[in-house]
N, C-alpha and C positions, 0 to 999 in steps of 0.2 A: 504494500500500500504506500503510493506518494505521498510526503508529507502535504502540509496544506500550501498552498499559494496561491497567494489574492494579488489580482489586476485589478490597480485604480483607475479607470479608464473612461471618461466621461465622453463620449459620442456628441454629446447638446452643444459642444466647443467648439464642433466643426462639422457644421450643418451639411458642406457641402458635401465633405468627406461621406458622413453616415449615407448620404443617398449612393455616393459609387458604393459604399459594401453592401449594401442590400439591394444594389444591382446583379442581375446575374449574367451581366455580356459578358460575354468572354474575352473582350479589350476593352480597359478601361483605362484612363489613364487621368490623375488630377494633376490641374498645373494651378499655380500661387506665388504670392513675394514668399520673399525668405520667410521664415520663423511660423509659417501657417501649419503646422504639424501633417505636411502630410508624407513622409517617411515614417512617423510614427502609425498613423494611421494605415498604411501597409503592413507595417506589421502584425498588426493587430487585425487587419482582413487575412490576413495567411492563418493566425492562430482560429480564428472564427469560424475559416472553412475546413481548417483539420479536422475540428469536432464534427465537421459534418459529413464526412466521408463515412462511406459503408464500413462496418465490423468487420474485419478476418473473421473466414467459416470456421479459420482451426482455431484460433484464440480468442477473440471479441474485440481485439487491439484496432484502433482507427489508423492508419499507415499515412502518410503523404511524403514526398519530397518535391523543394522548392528550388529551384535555380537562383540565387541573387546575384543580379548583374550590376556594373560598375567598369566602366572606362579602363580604369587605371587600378593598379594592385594599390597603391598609397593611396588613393580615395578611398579605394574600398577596407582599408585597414583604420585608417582615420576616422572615418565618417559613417559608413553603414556596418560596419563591423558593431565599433560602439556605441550604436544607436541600438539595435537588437540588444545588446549584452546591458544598457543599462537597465533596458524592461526585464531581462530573463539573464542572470547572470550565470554564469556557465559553472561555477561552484555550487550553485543551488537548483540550478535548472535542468542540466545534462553535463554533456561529453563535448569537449571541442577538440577538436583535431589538429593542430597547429599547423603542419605539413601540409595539408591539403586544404583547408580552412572549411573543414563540412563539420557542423555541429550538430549533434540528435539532441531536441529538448523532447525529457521524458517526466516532466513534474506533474504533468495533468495526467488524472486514472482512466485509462484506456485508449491513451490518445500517444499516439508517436510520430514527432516532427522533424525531419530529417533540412536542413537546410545546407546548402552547397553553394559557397560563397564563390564568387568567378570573376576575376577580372581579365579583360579583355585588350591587355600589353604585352603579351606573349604568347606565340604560334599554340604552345604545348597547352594553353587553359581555352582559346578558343576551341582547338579543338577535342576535349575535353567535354565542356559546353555541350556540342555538337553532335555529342556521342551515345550521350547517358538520358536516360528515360524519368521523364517527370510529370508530376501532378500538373501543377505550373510555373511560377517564373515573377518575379519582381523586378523592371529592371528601373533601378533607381537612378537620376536624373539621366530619362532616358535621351534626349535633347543632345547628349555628349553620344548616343550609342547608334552606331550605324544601324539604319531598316536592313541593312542584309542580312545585320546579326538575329535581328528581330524576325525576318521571315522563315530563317533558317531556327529558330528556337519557338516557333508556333508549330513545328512540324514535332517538338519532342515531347511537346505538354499534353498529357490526358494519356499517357502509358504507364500509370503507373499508380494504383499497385496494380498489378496484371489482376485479368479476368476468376481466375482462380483463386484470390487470395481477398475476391471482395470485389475486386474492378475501382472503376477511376468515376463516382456519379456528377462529379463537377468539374472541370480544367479550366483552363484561361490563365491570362498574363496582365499582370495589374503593373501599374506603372506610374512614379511620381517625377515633374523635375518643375524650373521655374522655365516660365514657358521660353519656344525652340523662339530661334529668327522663323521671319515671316516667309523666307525665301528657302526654307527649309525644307526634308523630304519628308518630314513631321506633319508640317504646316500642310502642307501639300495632301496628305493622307489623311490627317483629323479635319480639314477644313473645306476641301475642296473632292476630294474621293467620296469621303464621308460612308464606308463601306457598314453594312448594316451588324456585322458582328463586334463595332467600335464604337463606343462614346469616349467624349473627353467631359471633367467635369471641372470647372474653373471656379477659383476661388474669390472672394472682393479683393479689393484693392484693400492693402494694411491700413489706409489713412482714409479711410471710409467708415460710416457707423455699424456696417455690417460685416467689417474686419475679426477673422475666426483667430483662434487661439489665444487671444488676449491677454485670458488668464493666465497663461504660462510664460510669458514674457514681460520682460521688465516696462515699468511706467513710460511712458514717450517711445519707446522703440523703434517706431519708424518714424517718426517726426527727428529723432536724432540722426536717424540711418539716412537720410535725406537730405541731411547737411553737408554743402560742397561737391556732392554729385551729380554728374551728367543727367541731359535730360532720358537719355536709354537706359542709365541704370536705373533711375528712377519709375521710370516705364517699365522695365522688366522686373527688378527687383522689391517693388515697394506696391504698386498699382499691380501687376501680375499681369500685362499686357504685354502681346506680341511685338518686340521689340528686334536689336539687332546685339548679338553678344555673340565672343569669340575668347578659346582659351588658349592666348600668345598674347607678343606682344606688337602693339602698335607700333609702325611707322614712322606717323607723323603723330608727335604726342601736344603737338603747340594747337593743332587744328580744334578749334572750337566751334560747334556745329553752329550755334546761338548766332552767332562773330561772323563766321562765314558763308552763311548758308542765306542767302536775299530773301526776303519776307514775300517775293511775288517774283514769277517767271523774268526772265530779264531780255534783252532786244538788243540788236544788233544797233551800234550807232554808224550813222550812215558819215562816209568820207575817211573812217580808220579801215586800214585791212582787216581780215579774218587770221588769225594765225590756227594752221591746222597741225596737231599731232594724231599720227598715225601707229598704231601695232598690228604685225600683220599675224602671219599663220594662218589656221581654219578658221580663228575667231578677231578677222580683221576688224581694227578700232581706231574712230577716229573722233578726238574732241577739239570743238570749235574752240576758237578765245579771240579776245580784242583786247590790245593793251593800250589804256588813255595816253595821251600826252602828259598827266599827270605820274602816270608809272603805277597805273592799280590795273591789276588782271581780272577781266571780267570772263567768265566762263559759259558759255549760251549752250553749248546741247553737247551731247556725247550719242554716238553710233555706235552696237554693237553688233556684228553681225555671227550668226550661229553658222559652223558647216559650211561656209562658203569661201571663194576665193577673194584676192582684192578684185579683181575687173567685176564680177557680180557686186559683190559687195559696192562698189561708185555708184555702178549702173543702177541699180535697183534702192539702193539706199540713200546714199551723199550728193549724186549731182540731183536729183529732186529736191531734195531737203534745200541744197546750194542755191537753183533757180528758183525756188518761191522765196522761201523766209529771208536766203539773202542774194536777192537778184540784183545785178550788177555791183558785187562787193571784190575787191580783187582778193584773191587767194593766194598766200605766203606758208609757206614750215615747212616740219621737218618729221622722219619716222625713224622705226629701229635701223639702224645701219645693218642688220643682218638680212633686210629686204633688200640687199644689192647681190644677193645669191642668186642663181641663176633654175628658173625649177624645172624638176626631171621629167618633168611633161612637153610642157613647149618652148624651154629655154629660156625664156625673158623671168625680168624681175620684175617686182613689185613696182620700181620706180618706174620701167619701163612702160610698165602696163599704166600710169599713174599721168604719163609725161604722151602717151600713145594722143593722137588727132580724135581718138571715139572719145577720151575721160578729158585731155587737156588739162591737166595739172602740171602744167610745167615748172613752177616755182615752188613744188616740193621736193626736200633733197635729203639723204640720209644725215642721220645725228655725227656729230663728230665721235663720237662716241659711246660706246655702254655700259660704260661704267655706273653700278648701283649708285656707289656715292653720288658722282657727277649728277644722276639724275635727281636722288632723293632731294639734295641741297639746293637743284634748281628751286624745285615744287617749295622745299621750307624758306627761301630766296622770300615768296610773294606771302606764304606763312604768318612770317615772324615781320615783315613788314607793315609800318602804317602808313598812308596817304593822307595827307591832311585831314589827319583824324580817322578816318575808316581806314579798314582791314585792306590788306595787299593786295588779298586775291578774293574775292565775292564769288560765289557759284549760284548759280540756278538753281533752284528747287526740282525742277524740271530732270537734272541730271542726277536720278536715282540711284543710279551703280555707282557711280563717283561720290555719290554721299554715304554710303552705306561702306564703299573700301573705305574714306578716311574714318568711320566709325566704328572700324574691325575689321572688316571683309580684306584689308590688303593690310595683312602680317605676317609678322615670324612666327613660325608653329614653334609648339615648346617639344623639345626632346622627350620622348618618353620614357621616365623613368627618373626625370634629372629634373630638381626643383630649381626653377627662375633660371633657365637654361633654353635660349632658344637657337633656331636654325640661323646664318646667318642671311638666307637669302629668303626674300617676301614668298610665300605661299603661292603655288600659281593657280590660281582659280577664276570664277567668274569676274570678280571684283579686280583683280589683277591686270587685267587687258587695259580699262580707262585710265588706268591709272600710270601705265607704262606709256601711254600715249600724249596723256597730259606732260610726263616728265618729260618727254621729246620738244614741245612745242615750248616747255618752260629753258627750255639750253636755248633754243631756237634763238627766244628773245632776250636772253643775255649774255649773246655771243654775236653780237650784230658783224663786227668786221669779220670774221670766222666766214660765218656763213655766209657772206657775199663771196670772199672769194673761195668756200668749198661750191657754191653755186655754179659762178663761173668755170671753173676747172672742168668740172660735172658735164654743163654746155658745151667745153671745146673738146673734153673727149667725144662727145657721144654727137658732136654737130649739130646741137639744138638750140635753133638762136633765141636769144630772149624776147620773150616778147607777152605783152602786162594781156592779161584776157579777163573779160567780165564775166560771173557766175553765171548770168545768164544764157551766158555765149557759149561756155564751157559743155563740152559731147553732143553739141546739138541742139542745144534746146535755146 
């Protein structure tokens, strides 16, 4: 006979929570600011449903095993390790396994909880994961865990106990984290799929009257958690809304969203050039900008093109954009210098294709260089600058990718395994293209002698006289 053990566990704390455990979908997932108890409250839907699994026919024993998922082995050792063990601590509850991190809690009379801690930074535990047969599955802030892992572990839950030993009468995969970016494969699934064996159940904002867990956290909480920070973390971490969050590190860390982001779309002034930067590859990138006479960079649109080459990509995307919104503006810049390669299909290059009688971009010519630094220090050039008072460089609202890389999407990933250790080179992802492209057109214009006569040089090899052309006039149109 188990000694006695009492759960103080009050449900009424967390309204939202109670509704996912007496849901019975078999994907649930709650998302909320910090401190909303819902890693606790998983817990305590695992224990809920053990009691509720069929008898063993030989013994009367209720069986379950759980998967708990976690990113990283040091998350999962930090954070939901001793989250479980504060509620059930392992002296008093069961058996922990040190080596393998699977603990059986055996303190309830007739119930046996087998939990199989897993993190997800080494070959040998995914596939481990992968392998082994379960009731269901926790995977806590799933936000950090890839859907592939997640598809591939909806395939293992509801095996277990086997048919002869009682069978499995409930499975599913419950899941807590603070909610994914908007651009997410999360967002994408819970919001836009919306497949019918899934809910998500979202909690108030902490600084709302209908803010859950209160009682367990200190006075002010999020009124102090809220002092000094960004308007995203605040978004994501305090309000519980679909924000933008990334774990590395930034970039540009001067860039202030408030500071640099224009209160309203912004517009071409007519009589200054366009300066254009270019990224090329399958996912060609080009972002506009105008620099005053006063020396403040205005930033008007960013093009990103999916799966296409540069000539599709002008055709179909830049010289339309070029002849309406800036019809007859002359066109200047610069791109990656590695679009002077020559491609294994029809031998021309990007500039070629760029400078060719169909596109007419004659006055774009490769960066003098690639260097990260080089570039990075252009883009914090216009940053860290102020113009008679306002910010250096103003962006559009308009140019969404470009706002969401300065606010995480274009970083250094952190090494896995290594605290406050990151890669030395920016992440290459969606967010990564504008933002290589932006860098180009920022050397562009603080290297003016440079690039007239890389210009020049450029012309007399390749026999292409100068000459100034209108957007309008630019492939035809």
């Amino acid at each position: 006979m188990n000694k006695p053990f009492k759960i103080e566990y009050d449900w009424g704390h967390v309204p939202t929570l109670r509704r996912m455990a007496l849901d019975d979908t078999r994907i649930r997932a709650a998302v909320g600011p910090f401190g909303s108890g819902k890693s606790t409250a998983c817990i305590m839907e695992i224990v809920r449903r053990a009691h509720m699994m069929k008898p063993s026919p030989q013994d009367g024993i209720r069986r379950s095993r759980w998967a708990v998922v976690r990113n990283t082995a040091k998350e999962l050792d930090d954070t939901t390790i001793k989250t479980v063990k504060s509620w059930f601590p392992d002296d008093i509850c069961g058996e922990w396994k040190q080596t393998t991190r699977d603990y059986f809690i055996n303190i309830f009379d007739g119930v046996e909880i087998e939990l199989c801690f897993r993190a997800l930074d080494r070959p040998d535990q995914v596939r481990d994961l992968l392998s082994a047969e379960y009731t269901g599955a926790w995977i806590n802030e799933y936000r950090e865990v890839s859907k592939v892992i997640f598809d591939a572990l909806d395939g293992r839950i509801g095996r277990y106990p086997a048919e002869k030993d009682g069978g499995c009468n409930w499975c599913g995969i419950i899941m807590d984290s603070n909610p994914p970016d908007e651009t997410s494969e999360w967002y994408t699934y819970f919001e836009k799929k919306r497949p019918d064996n899934a809910k998500i159940f979202k909690q108030p904002s902490g600084l709302s009257p209908q803010a859950e867990n209160i009682q367990n956290l200190k006075r002010g909480y999020y009124i102090e958690l809220a002092k000094g920070k960004s308007e995203q973390y605040i978004r994501v971490y305090i309000h519980g809304q679909y924000g933008f969050t990334v774990d590395g590190k930034l970039i540009y860390e001067s860039f202030n969203d408030t500071l640099h982001i224009a209160g309203s779309p912004l517009y071409p002034i007519r009589g200054l050039p366009l300066v254009l930067g270019f990224d090329f590859a399958l996912n060609p990138t080009c972002v506009i900008k105008q620099i005053t006479p006063r020396g403040q960079l205005l930033v008007l649109d960013e093009l990103v093109g999916e799966g296409m080459g540069i000539k599709r990509f002008s055709l179909d995307m830049l010289l339309p954009l070029l002849s309406t919104k800036y019809a007859g503006m002359q066109c200047i810049g610069s791109g990656d210098p590695t679009g002077k390669s020559r491609s294994p299909t029809d031998e021309s290059t990007c500039y070629e294709v760029l400078w060719s009688k169909e596109i007419g971009l004659t006055n774009i010519v490769p960066a003098a260089t690639n260097s990260l630094v080089a570039r990075t220090s252009a883009v914090d050039h216009f940053l860290t600058k102020l113009v008679d008072g306002m910010p250096g460089i103003v962006i559009s609202p308009t140019c969404q990718i470009l706002r969401k890389g300065f606010n995480g999407g274009y970083h250094r990933k952190r090494i896995p395994g290594m605290e406050n250790t990151f890669f030395q080179e920016p992440a290459k992802n969606y967010w990564s293209h504008p933002q290589d492209a932006l860098q180009y057109g920022c050397m562009f214009i603080l290297n003016d002698k440079d690039k007239v006569d890389r210009r020049e040089q450029i012309r007399q090899k390749l026999r292409i006289a100068p000459k100034h052309r209108a957007a309008d006039q630019i492939g035809g149109y």
